[in-house]
N, CA, C and O of each residue as an XYZ file, in Angstrom:
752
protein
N    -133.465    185.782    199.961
C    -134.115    184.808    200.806
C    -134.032    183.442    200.127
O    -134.027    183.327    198.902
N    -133.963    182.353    201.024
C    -133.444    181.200    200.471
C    -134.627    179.860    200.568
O    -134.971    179.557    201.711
N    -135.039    179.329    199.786
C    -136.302    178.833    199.879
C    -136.147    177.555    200.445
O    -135.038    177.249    200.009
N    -136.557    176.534    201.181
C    -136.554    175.355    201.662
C    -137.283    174.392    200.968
O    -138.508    174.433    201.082
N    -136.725    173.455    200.206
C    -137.375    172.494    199.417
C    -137.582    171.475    200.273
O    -136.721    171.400    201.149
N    -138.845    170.280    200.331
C    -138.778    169.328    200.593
C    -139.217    168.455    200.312
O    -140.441    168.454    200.174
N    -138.596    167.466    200.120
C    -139.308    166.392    198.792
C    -140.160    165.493    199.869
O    -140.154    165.786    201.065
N    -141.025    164.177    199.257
C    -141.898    163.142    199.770
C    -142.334    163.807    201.263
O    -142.146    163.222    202.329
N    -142.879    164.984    201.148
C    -144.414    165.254    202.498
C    -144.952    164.616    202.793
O    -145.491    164.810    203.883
N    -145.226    163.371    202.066
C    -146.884    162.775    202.600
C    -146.126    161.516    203.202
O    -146.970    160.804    203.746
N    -145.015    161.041    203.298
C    -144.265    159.869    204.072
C    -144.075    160.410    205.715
O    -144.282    159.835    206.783
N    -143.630    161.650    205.414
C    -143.212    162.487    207.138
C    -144.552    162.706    207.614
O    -144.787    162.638    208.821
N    -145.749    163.046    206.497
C    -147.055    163.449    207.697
C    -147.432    162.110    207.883
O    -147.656    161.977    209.086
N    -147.637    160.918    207.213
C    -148.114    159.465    207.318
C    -147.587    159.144    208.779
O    -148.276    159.030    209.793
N    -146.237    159.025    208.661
C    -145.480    158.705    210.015
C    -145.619    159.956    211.157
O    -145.500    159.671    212.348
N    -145.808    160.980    210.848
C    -146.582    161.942    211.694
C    -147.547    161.422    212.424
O    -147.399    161.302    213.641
N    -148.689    161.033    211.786
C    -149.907    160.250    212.231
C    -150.085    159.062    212.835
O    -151.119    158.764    213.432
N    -148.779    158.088    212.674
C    -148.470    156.956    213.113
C    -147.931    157.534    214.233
O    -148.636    157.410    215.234
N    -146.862    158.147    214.380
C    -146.273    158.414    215.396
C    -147.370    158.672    216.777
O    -147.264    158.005    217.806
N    -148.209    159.540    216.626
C    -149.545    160.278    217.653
C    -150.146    160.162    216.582
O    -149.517    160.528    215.589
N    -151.512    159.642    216.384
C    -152.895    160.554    216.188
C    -153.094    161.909    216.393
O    -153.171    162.369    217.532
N    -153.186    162.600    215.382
C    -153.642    164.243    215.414
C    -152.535    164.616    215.378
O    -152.817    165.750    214.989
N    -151.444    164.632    215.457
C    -150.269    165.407    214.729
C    -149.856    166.298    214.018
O    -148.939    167.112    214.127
N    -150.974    165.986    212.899
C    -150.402    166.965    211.648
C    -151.839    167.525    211.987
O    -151.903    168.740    211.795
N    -152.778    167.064    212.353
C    -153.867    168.334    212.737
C    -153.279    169.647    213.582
O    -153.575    170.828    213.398
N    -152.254    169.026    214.672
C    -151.775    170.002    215.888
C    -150.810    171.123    215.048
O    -150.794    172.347    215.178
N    -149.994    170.243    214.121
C    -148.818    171.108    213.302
C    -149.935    171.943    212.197
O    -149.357    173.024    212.087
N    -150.957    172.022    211.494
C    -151.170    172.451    210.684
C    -152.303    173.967    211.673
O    -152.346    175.165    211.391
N    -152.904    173.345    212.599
C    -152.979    174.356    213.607
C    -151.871    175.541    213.640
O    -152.071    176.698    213.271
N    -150.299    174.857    214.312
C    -149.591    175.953    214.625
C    -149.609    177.014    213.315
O    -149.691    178.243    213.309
N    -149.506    176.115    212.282
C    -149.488    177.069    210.987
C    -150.257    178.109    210.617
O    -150.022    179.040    209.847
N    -151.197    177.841    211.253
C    -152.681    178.875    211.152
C    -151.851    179.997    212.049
O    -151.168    180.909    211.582
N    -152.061    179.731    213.341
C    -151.249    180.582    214.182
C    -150.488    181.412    213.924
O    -150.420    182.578    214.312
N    -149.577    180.565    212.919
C    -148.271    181.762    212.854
C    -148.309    182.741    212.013
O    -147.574    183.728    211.968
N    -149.650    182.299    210.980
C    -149.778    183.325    209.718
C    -151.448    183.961    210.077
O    -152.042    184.651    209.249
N    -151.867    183.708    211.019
C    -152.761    184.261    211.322
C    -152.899    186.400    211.320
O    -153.961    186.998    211.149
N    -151.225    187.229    211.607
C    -151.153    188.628    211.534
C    -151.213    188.932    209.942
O    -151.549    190.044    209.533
N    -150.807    187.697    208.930
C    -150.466    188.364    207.666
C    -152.104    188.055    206.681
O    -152.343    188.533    205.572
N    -153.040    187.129    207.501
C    -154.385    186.921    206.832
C    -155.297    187.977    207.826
O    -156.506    187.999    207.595
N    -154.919    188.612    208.619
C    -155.576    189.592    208.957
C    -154.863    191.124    208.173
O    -155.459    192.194    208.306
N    -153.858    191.053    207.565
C    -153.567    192.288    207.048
C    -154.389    192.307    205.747
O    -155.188    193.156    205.353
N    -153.935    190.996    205.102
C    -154.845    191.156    203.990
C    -156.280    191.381    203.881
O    -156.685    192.039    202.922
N    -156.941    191.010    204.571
C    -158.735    190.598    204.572
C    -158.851    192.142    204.804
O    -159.653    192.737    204.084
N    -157.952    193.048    205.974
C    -158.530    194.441    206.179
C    -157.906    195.483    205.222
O    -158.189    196.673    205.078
N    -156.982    194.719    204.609
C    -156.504    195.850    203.544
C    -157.913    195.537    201.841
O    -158.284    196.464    201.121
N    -158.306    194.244    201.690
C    -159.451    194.160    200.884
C    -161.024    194.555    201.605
O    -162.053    194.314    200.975
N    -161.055    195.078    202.754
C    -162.397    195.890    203.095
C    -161.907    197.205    202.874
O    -162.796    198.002    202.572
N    -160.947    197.591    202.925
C    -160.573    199.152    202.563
C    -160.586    199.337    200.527
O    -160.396    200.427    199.986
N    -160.763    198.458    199.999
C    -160.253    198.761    198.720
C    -161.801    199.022    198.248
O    -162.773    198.567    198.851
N    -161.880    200.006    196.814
C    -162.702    200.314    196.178
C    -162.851    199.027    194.608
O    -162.096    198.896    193.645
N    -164.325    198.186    195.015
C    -164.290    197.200    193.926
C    -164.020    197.685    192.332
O    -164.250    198.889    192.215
N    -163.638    197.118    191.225
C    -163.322    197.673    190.444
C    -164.912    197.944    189.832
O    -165.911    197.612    190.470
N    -164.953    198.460    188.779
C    -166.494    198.901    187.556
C    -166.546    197.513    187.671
O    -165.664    196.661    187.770
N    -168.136    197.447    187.630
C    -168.604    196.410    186.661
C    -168.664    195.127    187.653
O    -169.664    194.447    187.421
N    -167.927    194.670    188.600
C    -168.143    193.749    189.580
C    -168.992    194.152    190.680
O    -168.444    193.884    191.749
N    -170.046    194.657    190.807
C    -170.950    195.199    191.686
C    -172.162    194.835    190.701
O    -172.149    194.710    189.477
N    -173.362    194.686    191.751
C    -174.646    194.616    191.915
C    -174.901    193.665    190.830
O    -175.681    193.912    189.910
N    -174.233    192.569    190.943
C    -174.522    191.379    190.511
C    -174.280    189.595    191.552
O    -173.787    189.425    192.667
N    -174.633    188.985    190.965
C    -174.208    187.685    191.848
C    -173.746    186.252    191.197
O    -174.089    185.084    191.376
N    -172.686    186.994    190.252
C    -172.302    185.836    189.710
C    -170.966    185.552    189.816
O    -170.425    186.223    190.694
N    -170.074    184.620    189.100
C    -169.099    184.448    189.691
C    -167.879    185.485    189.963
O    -166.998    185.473    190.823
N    -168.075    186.113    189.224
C    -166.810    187.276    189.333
C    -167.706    188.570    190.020
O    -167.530    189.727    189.636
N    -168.508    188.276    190.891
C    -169.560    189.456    191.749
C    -168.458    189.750    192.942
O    -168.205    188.834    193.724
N    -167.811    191.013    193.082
C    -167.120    191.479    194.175
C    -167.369    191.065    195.626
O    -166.521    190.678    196.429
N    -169.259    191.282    195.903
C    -169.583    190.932    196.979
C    -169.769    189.735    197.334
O    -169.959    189.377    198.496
N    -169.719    188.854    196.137
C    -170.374    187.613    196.751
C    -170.119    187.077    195.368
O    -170.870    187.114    194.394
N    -168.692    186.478    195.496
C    -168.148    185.825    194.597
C    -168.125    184.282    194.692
O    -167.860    183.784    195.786
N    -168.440    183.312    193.394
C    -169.140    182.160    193.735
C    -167.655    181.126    193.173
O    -166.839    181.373    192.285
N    -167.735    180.215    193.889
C    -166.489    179.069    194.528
C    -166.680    178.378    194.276
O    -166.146    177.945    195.297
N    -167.193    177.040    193.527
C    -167.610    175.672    193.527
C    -169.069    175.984    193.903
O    -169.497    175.162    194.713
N    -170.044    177.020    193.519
C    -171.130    177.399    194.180
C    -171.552    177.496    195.692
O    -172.596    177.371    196.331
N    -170.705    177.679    195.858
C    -170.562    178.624    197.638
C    -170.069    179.799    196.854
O    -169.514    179.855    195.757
N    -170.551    181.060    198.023
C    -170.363    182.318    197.675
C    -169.817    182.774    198.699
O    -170.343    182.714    199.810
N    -168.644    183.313    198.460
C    -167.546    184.056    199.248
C    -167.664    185.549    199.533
O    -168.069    186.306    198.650
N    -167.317    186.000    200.760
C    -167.560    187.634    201.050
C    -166.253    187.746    199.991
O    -165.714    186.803    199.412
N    -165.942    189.015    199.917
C    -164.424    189.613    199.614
C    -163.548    189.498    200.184
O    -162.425    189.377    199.694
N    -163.851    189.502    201.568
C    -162.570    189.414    202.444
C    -162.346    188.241    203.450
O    -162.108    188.071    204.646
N    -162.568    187.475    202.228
C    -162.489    185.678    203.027
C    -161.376    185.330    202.470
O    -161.072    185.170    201.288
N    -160.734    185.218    203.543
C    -158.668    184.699    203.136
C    -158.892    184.095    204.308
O    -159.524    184.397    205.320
N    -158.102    182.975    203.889
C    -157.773    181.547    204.874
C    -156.113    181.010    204.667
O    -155.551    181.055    203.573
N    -155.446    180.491    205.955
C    -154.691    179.706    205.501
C    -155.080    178.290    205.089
O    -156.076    177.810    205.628
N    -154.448    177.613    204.249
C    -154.268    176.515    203.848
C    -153.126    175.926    203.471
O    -152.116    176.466    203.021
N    -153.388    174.500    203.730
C    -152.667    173.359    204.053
C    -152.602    171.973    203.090
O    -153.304    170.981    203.288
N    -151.635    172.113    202.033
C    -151.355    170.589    200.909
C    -150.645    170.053    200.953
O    -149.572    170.609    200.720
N    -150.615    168.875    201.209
C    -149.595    168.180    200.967
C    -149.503    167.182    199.804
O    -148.667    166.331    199.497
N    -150.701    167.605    199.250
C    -150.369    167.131    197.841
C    -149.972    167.657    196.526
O    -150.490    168.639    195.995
N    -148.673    166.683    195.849
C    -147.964    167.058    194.649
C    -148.782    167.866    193.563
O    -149.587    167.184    192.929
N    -148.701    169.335    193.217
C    -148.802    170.268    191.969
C    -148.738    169.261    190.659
O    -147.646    168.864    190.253
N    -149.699    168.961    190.164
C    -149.590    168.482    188.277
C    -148.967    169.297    187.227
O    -148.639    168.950    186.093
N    -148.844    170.629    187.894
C    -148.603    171.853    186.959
C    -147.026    171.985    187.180
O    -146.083    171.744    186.427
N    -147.075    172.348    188.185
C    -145.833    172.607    188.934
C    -144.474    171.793    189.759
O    -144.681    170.719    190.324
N    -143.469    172.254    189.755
C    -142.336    171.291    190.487
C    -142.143    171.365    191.624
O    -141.718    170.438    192.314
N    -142.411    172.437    192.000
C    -142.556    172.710    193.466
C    -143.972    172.761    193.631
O    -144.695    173.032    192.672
N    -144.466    172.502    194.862
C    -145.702    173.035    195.485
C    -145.868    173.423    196.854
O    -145.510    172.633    197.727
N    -146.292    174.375    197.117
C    -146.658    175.301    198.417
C    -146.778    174.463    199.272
O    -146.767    173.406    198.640
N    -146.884    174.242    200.281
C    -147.367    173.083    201.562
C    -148.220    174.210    202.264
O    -149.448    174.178    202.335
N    -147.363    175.280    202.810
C    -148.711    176.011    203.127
C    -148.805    177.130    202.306
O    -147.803    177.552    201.728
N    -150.130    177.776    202.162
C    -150.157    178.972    201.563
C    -151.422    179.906    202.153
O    -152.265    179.530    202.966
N    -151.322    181.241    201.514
C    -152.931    182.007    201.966
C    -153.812    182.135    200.674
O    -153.500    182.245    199.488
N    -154.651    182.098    201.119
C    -155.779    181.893    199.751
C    -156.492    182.718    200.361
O    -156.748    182.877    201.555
N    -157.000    183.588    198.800
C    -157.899    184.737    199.043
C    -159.090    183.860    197.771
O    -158.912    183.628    196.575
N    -160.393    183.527    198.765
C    -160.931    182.707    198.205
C    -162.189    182.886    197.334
O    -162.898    181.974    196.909
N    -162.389    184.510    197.091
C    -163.335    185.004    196.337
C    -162.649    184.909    195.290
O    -161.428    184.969    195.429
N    -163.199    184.737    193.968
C    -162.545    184.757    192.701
C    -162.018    186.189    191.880
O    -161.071    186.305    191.102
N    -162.979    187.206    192.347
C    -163.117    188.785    191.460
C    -161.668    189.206    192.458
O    -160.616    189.239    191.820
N    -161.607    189.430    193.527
C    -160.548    189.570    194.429
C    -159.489    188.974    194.117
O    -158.577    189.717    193.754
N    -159.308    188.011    194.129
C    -157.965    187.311    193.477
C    -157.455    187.582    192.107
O    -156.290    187.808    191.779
N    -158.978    187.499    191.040
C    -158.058    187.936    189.724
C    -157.508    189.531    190.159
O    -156.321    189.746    189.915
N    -158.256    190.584    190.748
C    -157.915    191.771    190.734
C    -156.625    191.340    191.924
O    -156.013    192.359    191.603
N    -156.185    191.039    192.441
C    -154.933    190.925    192.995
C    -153.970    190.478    192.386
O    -152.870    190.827    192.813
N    -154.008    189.658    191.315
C    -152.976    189.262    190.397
C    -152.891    189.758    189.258
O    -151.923    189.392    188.591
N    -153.768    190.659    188.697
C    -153.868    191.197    187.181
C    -152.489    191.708    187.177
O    -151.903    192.057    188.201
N    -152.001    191.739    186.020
C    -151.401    193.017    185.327
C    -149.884    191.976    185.129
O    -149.202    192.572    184.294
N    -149.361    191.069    185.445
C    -148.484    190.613    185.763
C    -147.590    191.007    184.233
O    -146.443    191.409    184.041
N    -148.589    190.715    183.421
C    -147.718    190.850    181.939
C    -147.612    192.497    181.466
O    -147.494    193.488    182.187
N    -147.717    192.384    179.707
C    -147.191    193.626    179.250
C    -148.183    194.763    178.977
O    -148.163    195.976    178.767
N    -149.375    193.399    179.125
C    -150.549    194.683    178.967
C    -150.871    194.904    177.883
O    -151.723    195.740    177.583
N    -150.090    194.013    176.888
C    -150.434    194.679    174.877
C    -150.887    192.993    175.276
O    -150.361    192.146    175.998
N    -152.429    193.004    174.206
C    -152.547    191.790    173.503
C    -151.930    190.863    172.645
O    -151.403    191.275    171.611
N    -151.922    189.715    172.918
C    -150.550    188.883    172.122
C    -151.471    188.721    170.734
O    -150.906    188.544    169.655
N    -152.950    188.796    170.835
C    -153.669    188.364    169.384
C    -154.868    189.175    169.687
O    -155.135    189.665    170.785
N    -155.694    189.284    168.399
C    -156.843    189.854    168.240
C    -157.676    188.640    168.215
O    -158.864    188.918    168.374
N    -157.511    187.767    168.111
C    -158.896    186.695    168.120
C    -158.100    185.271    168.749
O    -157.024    184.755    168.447
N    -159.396    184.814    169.994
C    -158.603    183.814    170.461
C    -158.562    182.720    170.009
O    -159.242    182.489    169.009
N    -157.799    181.740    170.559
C    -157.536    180.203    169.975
C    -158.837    179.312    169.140
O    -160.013    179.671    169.186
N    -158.593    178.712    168.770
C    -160.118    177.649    168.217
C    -159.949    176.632    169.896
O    -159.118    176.156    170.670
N    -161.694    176.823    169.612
C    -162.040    175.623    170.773
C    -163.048    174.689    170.492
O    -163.437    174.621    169.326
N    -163.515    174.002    171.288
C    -164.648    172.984    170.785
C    -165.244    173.760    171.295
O    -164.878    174.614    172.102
N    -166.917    173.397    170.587
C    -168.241    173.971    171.027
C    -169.146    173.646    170.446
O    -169.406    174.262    169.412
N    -169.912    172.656    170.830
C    -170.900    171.989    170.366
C    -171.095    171.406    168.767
O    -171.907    171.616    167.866
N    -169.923    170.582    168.933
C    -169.460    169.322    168.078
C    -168.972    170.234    166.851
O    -169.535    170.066    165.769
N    -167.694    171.435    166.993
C    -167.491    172.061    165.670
C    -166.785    173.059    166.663
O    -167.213    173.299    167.793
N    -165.575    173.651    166.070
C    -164.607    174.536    166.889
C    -165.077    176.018    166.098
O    -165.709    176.287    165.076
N    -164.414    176.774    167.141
C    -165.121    178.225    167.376
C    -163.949    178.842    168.217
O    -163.254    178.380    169.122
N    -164.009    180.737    167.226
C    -163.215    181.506    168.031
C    -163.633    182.511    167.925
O    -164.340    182.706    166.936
N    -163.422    183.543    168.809
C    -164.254    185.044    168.527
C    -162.921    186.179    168.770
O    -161.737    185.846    168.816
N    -163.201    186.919    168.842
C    -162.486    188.408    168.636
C    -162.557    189.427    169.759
O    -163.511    190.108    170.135
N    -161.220    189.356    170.231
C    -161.195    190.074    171.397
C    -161.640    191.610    172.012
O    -161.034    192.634    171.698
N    -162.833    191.584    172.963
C    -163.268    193.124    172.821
C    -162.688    193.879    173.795
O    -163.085    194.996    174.128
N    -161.703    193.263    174.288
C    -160.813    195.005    174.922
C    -161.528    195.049    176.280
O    -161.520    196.097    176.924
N    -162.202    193.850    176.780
C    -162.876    193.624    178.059
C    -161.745    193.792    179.199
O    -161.715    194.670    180.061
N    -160.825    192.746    179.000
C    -159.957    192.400    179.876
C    -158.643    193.631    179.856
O    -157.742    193.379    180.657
N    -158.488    194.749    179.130
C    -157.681    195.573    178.898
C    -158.332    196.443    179.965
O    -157.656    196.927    180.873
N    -159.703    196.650    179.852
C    -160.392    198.005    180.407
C    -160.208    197.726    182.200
O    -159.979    198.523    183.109
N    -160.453    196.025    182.201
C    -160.448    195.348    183.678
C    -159.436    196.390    184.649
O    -159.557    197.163    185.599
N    -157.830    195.593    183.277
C    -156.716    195.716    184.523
C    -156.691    197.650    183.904
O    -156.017    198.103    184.830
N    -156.906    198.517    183.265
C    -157.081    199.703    183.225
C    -157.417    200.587    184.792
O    -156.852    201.452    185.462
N    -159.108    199.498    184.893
C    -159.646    200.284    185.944
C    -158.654    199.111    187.292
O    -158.651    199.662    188.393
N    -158.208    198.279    187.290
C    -157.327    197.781    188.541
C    -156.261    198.876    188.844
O    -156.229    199.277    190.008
N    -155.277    199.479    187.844
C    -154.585    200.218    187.621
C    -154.676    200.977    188.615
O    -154.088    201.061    189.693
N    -155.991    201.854    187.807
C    -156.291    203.300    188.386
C    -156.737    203.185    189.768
O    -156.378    204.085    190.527
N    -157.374    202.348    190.179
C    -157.999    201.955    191.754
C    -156.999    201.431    192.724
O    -156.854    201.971    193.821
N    -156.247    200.311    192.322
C    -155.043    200.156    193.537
C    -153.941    199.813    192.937
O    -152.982    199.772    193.708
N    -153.624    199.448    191.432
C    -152.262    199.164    191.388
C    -152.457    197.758    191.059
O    -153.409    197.064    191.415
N    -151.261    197.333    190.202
C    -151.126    195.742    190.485
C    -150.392    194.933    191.771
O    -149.435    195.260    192.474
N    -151.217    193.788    191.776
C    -150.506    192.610    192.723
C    -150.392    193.396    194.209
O    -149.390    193.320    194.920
N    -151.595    194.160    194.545
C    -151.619    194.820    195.885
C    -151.939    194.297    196.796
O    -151.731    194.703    197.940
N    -152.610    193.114    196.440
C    -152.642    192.140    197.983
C    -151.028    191.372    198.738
O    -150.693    191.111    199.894
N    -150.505    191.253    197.687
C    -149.072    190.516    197.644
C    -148.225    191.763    198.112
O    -147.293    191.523    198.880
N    -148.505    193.383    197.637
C    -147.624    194.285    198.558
C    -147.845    194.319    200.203
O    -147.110    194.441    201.183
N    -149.198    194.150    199.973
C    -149.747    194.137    201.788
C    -148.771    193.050    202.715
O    -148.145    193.115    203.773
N    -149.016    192.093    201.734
C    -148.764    190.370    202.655
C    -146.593    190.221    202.618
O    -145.825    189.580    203.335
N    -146.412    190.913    201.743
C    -144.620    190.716    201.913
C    -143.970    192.045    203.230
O    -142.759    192.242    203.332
N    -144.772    192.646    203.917
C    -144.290    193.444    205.089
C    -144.220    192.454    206.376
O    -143.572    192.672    207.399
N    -145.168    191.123    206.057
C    -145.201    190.175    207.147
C    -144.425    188.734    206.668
O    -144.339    187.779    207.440
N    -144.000    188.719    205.605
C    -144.208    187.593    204.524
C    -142.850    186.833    205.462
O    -142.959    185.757    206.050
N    -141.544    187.722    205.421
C    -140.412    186.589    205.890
C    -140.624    186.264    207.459
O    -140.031    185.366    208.056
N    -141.513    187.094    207.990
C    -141.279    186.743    209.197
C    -142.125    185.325    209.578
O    -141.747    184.442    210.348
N    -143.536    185.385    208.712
C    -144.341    184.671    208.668
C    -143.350    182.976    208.060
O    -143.397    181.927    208.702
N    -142.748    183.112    207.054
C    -141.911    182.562    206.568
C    -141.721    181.458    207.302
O    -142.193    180.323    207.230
N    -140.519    182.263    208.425
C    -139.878    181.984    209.266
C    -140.251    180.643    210.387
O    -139.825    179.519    210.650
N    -141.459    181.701    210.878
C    -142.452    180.730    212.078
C    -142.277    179.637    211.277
O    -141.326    178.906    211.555
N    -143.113    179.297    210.160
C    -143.735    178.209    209.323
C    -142.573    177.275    209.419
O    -142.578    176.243    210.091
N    -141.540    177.730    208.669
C    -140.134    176.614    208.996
C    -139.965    176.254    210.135
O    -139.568    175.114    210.376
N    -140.164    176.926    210.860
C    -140.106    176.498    212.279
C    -140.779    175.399    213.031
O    -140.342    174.734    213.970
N    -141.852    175.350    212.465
C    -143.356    174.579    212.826
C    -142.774    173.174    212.196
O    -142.284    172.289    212.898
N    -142.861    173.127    211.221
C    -142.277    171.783    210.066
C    -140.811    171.080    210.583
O    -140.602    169.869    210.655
N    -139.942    172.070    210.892
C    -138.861    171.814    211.319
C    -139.031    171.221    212.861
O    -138.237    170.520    213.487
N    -139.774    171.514    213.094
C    -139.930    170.794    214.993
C    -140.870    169.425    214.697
O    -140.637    168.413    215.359
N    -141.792    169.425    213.821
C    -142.612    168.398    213.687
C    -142.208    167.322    212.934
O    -142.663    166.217    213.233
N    -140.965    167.495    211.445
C    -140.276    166.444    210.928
C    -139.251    165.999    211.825
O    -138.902    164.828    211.671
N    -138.795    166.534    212.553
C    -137.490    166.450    213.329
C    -138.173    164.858    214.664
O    -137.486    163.883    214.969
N    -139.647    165.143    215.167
C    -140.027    164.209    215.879
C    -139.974    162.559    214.752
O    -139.648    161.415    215.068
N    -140.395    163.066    213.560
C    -140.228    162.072    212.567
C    -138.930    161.482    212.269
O    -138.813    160.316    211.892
N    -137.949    162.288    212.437
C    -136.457    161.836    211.619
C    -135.890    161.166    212.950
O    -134.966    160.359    212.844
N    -136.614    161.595    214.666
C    -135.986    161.045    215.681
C    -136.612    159.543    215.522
O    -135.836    158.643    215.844
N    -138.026    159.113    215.028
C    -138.499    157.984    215.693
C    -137.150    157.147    214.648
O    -136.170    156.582    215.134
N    -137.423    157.262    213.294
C    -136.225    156.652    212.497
C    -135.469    156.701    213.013
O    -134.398    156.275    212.582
């Protein structure tokens, strides 16, 4: 599959907006639309899953049920599309659209395991902490995590759910962008 790069977004949605008012509201709509079957696979494939140990009957940020966001608290199975058109600091590329699974315990348990699974060190980096750096010694917390992720669903199982819809979803999306820059590249 062949990825579509596109450089300066925020010139085509600017002139989007110039062009009509509400424009890129209408285009970022269709986008919802089109990925609307693959944020319903996910949200019902995370009410079917068993939370891992230890993220239950609490309410803090990594709480399964009610995982906390900027202090809003998220169900589990709150996935949204979303919409950036602003440039990644991290990154060279950046998503324009994407799905966000917006509880935090849910997401790390959807992405765990990516690496080898052996610890690269027994004690982590020095950090600041109250005017004098500090490091402690790793207790095998985060081993036991992706252990019990393992044994319960596997790694990166939200991402197996979402790639049975992923190119088709893909697809639409180019589609959407491609009809809405194209009104842009005509007014030029």
């Amino acid at each position: 599959m062949t990825v579509k790069v596109v450089y300066d977004v925020k010139p085509i949605i600017k002139a989007l907006n110039e062009l009509e008012p509400g424009l890129k509201k209408q285009m970022v709509r269709e986008f919802k639309v089109e990925s609307k079957d693959m944020v319903r696979d996910i949200s019902s494939t995370i009410r079917d899953l068993t939370p891992p140990p230890g993220s239950t009957g609490h309410s803090g940020r990594l709480s399964w049920e009610s995982g906390k966001y900027k202090s809003s608290v998220m169900k589990p199975d709150n996935v949204i599309p979303r919409f950036r058109a602003s440039r990644s600091r991290r990154f060279a590329v950046t998503a324009l659209f994407a799905i966000w699974v917006r509880n935090p315990m849910v997401a790390l348990t959807g992405t765990i395991g990516k690496g080898s699974m052996t610890p690269r060190r027994s004690v982590t980096r020095e950090y600041a902490w109250k005017d004098r750096t500090r490091s402690h010694k790793l207790n095998g917390q985060g081993k036991k995590l992706l252990q019990a992720v393992n044994d319960n669903t596997g790694r990166n199982w939200f991402y197996r759910q979402a790639e049975k819809s992923m190119p088709d979803v893909e697809h639409k999306v180019k589609l959407v962008w491609e009809k809405y820059s194209a009104k842009v590249t005509r007014r030029l």
